[in-house]
OpenMM code with the backbone's topology and positions (N, CA, C; nanometers):
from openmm import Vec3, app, unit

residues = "UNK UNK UNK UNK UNK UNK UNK UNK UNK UNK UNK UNK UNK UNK UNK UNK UNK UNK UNK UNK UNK UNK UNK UNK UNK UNK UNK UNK UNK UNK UNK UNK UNK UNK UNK UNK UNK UNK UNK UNK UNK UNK UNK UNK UNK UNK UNK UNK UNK UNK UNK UNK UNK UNK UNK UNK UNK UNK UNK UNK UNK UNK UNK UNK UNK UNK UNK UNK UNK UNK UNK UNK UNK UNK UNK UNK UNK UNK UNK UNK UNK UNK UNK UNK UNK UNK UNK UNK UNK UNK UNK UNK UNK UNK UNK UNK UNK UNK UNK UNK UNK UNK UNK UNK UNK UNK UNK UNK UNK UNK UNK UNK UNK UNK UNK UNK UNK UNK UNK UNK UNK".split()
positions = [
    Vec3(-0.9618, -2.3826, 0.6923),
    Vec3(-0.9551, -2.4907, 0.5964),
    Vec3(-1.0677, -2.5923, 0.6216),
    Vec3(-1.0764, -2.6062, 0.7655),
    Vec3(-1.2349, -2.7194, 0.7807),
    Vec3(-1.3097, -2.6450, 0.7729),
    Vec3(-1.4016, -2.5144, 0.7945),
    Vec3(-1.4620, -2.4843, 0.7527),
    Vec3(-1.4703, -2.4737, 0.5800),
    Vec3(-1.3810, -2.4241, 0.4906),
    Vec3(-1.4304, -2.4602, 0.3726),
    Vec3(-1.4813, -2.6003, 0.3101),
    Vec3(-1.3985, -2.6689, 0.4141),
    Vec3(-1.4018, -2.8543, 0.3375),
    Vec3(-1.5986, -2.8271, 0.3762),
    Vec3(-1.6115, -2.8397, 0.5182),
    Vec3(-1.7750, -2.8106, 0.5634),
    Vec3(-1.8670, -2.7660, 0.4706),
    Vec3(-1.8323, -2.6259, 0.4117),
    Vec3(-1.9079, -2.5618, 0.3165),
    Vec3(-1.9340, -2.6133, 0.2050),
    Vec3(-1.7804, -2.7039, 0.1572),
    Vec3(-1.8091, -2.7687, 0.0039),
    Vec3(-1.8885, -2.8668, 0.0010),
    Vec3(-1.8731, -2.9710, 0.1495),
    Vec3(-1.9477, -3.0743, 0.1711),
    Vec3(-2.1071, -3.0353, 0.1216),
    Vec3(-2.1425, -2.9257, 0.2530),
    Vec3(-2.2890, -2.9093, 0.2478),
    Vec3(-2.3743, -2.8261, 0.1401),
    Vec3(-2.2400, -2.7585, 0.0441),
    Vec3(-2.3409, -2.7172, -0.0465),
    Vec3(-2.4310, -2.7997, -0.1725),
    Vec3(-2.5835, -2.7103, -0.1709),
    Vec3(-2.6405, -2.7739, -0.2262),
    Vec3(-2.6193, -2.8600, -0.3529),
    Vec3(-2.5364, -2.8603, -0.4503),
    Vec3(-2.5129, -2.9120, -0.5689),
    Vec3(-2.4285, -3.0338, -0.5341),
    Vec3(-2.3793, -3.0112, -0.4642),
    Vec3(-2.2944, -3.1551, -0.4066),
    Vec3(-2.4129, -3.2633, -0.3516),
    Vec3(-2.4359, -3.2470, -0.2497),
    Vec3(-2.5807, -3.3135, -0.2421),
    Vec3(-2.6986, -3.3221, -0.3393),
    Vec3(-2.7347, -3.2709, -0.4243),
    Vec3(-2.7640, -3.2879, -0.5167),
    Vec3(-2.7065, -3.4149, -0.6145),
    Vec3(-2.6080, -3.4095, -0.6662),
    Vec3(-2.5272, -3.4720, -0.7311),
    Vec3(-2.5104, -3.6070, -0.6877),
    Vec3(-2.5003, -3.6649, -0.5066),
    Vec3(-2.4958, -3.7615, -0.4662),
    Vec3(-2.6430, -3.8546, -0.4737),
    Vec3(-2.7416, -3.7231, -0.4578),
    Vec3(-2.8550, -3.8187, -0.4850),
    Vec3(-2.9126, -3.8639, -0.6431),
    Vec3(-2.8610, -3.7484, -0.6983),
    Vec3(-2.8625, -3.8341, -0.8224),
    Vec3(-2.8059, -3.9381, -0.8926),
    Vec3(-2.6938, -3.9901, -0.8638),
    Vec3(-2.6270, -4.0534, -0.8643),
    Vec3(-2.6479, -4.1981, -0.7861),
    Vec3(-2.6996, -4.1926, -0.6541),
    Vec3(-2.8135, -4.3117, -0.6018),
    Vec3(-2.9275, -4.3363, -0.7030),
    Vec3(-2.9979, -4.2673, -0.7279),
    Vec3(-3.1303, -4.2429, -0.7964),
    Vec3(-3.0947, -4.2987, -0.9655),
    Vec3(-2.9854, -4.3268, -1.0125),
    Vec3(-2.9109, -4.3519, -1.1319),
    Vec3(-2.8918, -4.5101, -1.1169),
    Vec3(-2.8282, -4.5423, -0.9882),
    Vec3(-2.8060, -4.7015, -0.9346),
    Vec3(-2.9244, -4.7251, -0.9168),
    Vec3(-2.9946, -4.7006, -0.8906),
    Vec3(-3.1636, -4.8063, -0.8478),
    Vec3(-3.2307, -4.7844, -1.0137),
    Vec3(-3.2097, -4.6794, -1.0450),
    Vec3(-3.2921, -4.6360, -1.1904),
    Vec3(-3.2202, -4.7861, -1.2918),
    Vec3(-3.1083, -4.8018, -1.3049),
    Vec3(-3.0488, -4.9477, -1.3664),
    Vec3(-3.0721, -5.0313, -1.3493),
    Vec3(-3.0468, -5.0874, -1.1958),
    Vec3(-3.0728, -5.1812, -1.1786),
    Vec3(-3.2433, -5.2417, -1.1943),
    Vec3(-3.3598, -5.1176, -1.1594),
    Vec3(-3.4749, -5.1522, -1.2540),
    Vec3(-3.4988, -5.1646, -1.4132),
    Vec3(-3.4475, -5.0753, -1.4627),
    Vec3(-3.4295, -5.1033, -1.6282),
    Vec3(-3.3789, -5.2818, -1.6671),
    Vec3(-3.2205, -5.2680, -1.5548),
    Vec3(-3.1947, -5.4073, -1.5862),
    Vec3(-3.2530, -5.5419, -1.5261),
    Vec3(-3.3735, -5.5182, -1.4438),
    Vec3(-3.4712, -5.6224, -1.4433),
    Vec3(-3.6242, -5.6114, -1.5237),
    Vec3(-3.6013, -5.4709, -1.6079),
    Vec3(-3.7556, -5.4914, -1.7270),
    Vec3(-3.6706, -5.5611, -1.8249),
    Vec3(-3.5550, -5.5465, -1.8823),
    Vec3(-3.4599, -5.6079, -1.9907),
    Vec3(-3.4556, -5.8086, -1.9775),
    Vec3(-3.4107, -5.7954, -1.8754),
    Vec3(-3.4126, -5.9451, -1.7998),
    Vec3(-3.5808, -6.0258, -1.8023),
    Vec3(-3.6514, -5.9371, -1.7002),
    Vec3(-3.7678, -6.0193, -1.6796),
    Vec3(-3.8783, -5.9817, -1.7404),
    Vec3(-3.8766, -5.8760, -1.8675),
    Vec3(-3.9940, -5.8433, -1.9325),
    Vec3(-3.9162, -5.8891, -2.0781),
    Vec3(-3.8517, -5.7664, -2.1106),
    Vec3(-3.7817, -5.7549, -2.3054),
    Vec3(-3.6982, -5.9143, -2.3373),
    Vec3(-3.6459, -5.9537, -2.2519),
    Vec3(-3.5719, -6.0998, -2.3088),
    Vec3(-3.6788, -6.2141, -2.3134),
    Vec3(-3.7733, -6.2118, -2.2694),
    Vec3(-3.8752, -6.3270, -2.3177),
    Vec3(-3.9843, -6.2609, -2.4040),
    Vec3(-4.0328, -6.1512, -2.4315),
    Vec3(-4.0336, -6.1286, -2.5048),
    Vec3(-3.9519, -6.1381, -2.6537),
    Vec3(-3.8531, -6.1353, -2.6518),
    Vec3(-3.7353, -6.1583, -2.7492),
    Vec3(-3.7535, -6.2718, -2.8077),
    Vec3(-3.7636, -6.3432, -2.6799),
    Vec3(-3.7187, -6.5073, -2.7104),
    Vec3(-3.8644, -6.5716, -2.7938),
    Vec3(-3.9722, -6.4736, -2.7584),
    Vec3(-4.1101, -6.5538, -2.8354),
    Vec3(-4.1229, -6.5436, -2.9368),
    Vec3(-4.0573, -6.4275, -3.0043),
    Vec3(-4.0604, -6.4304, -3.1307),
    Vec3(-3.9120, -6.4294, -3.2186),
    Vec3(-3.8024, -6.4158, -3.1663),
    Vec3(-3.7021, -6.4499, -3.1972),
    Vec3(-3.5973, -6.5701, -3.1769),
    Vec3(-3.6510, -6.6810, -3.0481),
    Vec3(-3.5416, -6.7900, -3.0443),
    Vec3(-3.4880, -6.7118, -2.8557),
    Vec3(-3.3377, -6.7416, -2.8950),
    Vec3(-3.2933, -6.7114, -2.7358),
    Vec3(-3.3085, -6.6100, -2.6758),
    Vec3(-3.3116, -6.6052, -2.5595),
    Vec3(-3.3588, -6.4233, -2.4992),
    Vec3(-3.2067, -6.4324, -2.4349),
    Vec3(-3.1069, -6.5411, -2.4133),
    Vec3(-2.9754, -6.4885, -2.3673),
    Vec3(-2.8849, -6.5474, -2.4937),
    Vec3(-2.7956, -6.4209, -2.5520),
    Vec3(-2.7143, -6.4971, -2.6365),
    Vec3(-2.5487, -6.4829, -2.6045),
    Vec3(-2.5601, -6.5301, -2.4658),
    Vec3(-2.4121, -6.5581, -2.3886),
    Vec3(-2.3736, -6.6585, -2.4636),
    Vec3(-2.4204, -6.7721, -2.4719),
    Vec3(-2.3757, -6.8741, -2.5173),
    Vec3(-2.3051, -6.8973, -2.6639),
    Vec3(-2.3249, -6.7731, -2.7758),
    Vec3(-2.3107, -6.7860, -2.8822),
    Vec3(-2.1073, -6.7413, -2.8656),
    Vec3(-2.1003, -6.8086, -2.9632),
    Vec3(-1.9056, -6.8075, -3.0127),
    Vec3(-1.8731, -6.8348, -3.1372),
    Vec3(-1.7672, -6.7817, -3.1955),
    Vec3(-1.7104, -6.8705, -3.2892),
    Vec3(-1.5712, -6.8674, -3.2782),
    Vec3(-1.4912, -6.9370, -3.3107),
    Vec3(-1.3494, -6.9820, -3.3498),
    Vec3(-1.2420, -6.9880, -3.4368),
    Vec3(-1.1438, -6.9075, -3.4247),
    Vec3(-1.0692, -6.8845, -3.5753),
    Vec3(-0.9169, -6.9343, -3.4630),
    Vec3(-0.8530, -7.0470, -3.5136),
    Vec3(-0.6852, -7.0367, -3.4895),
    Vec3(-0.6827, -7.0604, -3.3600),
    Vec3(-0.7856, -7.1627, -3.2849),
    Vec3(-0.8141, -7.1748, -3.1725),
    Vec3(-0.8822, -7.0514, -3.0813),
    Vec3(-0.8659, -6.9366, -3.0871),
    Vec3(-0.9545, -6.8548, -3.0200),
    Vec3(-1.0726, -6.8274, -3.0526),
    Vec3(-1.1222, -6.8551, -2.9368),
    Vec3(-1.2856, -6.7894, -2.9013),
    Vec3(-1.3336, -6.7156, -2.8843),
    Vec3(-1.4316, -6.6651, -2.9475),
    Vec3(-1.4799, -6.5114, -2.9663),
    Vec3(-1.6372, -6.5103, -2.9099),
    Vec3(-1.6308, -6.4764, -2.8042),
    Vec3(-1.7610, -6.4666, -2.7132),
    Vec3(-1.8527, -6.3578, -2.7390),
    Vec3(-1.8797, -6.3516, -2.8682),
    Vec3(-1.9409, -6.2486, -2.9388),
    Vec3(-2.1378, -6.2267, -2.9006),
    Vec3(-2.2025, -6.3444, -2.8085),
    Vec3(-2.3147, -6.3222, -2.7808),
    Vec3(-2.3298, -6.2952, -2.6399),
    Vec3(-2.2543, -6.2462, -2.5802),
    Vec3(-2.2592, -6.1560, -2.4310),
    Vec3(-2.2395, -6.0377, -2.4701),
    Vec3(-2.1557, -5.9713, -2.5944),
    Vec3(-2.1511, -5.8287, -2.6149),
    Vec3(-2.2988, -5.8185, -2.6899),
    Vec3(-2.3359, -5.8918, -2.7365),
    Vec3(-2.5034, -5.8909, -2.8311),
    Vec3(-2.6244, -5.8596, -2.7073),
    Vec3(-2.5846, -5.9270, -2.6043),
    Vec3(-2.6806, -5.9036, -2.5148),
    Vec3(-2.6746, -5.7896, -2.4398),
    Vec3(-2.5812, -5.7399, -2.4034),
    Vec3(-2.5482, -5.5939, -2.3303),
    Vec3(-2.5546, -5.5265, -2.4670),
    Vec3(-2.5360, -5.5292, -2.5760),
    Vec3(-2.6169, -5.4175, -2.6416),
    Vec3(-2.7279, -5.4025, -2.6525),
    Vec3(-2.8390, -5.4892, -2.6854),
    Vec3(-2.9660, -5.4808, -2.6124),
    Vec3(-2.9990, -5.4618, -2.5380),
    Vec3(-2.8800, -5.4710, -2.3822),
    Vec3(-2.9751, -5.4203, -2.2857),
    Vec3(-3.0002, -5.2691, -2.2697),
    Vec3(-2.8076, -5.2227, -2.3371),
    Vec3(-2.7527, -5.0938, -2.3596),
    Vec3(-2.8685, -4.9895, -2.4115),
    Vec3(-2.9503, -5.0567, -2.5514),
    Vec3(-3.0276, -5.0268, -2.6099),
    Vec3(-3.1667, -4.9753, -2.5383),
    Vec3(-3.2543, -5.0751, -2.4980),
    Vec3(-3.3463, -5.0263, -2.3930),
    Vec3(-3.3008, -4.9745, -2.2854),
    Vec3(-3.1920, -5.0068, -2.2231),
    Vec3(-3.1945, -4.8293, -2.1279),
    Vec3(-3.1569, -4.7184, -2.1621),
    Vec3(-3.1198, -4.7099, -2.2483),
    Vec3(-3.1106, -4.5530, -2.3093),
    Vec3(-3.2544, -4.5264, -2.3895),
    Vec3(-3.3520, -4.6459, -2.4298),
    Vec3(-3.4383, -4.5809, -2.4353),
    Vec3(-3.5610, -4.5684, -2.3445),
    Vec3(-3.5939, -4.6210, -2.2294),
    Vec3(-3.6233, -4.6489, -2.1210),
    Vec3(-3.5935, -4.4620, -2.1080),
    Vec3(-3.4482, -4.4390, -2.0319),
    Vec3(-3.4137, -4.3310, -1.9827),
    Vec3(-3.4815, -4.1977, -2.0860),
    Vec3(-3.4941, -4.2249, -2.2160),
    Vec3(-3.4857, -4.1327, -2.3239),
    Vec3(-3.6632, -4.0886, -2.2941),
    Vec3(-3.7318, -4.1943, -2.3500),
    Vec3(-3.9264, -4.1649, -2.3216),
    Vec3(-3.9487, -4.1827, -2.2361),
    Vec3(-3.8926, -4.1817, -2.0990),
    Vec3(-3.9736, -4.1975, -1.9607),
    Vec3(-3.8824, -4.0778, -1.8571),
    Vec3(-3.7724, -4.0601, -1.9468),
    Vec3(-3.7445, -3.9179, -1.8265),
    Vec3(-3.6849, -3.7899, -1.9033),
    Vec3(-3.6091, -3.8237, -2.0249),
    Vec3(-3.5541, -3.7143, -2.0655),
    Vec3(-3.7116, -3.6113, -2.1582),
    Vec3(-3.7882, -3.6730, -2.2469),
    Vec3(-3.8755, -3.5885, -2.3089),
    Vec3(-3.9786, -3.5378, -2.2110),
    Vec3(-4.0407, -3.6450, -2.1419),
    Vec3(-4.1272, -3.5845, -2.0661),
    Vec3(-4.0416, -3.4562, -1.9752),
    Vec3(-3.9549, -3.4375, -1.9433),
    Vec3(-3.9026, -3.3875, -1.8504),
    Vec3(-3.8951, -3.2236, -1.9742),
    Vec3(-3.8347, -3.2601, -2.0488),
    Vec3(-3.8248, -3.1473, -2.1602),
    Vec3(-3.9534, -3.0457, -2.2293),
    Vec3(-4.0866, -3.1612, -2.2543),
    Vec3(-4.2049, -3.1119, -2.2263),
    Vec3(-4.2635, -3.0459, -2.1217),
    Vec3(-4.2168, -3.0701, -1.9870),
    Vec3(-4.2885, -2.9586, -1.8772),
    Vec3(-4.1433, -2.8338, -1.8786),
    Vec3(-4.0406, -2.8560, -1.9150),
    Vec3(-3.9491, -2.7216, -1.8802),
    Vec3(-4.0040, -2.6535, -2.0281),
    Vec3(-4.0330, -2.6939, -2.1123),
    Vec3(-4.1098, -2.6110, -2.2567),
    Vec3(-4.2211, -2.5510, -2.2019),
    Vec3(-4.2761, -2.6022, -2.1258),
    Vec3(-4.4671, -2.5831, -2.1016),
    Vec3(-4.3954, -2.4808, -1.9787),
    Vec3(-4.3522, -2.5304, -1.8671),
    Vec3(-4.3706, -2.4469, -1.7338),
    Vec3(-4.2311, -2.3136, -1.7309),
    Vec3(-4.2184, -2.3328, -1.8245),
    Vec3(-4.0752, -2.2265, -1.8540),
    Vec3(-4.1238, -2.0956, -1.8563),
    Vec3(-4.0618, -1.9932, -1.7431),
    Vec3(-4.0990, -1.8612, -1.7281),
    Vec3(-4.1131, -1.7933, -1.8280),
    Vec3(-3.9979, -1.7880, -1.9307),
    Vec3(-4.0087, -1.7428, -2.0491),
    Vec3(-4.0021, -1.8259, -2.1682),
    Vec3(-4.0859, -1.9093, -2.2280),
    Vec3(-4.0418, -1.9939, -2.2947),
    Vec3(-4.0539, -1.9385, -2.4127),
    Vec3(-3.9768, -1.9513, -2.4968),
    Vec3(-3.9663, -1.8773, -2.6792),
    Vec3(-3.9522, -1.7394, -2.6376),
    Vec3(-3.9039, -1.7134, -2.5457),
    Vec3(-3.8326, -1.5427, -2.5918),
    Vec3(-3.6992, -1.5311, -2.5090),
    Vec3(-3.6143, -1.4861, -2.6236),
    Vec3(-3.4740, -1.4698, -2.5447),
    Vec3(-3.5012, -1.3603, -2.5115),
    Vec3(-3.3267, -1.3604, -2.4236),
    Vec3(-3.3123, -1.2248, -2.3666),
    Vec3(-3.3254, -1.0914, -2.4381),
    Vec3(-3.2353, -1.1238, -2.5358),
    Vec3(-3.2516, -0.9865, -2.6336),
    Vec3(-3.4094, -0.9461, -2.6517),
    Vec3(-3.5413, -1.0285, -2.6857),
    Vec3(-3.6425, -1.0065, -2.7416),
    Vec3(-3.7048, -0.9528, -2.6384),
    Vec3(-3.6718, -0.9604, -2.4615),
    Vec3(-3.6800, -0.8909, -2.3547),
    Vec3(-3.5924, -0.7498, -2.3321),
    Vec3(-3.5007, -0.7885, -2.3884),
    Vec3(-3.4302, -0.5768, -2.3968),
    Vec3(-3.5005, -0.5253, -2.4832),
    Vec3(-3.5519, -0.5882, -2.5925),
    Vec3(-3.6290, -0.5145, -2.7124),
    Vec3(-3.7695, -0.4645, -2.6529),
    Vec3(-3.7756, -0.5420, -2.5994),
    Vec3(-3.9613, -0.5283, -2.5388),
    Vec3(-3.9094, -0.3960, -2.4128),
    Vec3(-3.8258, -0.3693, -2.3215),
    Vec3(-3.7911, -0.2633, -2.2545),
    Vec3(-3.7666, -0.1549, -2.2889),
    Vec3(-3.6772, -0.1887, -2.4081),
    Vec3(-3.6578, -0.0564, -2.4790),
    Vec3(-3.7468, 0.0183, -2.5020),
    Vec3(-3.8084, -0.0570, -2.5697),
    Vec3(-3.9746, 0.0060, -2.6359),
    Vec3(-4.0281, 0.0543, -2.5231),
    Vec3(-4.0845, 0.0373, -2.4596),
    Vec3(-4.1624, 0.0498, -2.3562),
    Vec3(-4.0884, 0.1543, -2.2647),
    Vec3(-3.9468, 0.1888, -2.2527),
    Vec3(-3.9247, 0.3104, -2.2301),
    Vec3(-3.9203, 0.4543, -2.2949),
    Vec3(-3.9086, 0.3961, -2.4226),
    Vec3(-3.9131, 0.4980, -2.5235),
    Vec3(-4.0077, 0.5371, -2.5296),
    Vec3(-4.1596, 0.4680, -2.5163),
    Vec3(-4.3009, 0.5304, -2.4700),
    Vec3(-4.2910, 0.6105, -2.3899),
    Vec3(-4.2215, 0.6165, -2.2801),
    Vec3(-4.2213, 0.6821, -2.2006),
    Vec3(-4.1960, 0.8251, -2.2392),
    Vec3(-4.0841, 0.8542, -2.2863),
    Vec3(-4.0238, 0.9712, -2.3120),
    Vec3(-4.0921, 1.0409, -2.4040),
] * unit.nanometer
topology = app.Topology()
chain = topology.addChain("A")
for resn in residues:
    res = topology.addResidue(resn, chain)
    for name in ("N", "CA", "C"):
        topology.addAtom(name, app.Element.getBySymbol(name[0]), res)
């Protein structure tokens, strides 16, 4: 039984998984200081506030803190696109480019065997 726990520990995908998952926490917390200390003053130069925590309105005495969800959607916004043109396409462009077989399925590889044995015969 400790040996399997051992094995599950050290196999590769597990470790894997933990470092990606570090690499995910630092990857945010930089996004969420280009959002902060680059995109919100930017914002603010041509739009007014770069934080809109402060915004509310009021119906029946409750307060509706509706410019802190405005701001985490913006930030929501640039890191998904942050993540989107700086790791997911480029990343998709070299597995297109460096892909062993890229544009031929399997079948179009039994087809190409076939043939090529049937030469044979």
């Amino acid at each position: 039984m400790v040996k399997d726990f051992r094995d599950f520990i050290t196999r590769g995908n597990l470790v894997d998984l933990a470092v990606a998952v570090l690499i995910a926490t630092a990857l945010a917390d930089l996004v969420k200081s280009l959002t902060n200390n680059i995109i919100s003053p930017l914002i603010a130069m041509f739009g007014g506030k770069p934080d809109f925590g402060s915004l509310t309105f009021e119906i029946n005495n409750a307060v509706f803190k509706y410019g802190q969800f405005l701001t985490d959607v913006i930030a929501f916004i640039i890191f998904a696109a942050v993540i989107y043109f700086f790791i997911v396409r480029p990343f998709s462009r070299f597995m297109e480019r460096w892909s062993p077989d890229a544009g031929e399925s399997a079948e179009d590889i039994l087809k190409d065997i076939r043939a090529e044995l049937q030469k044979k015969d």
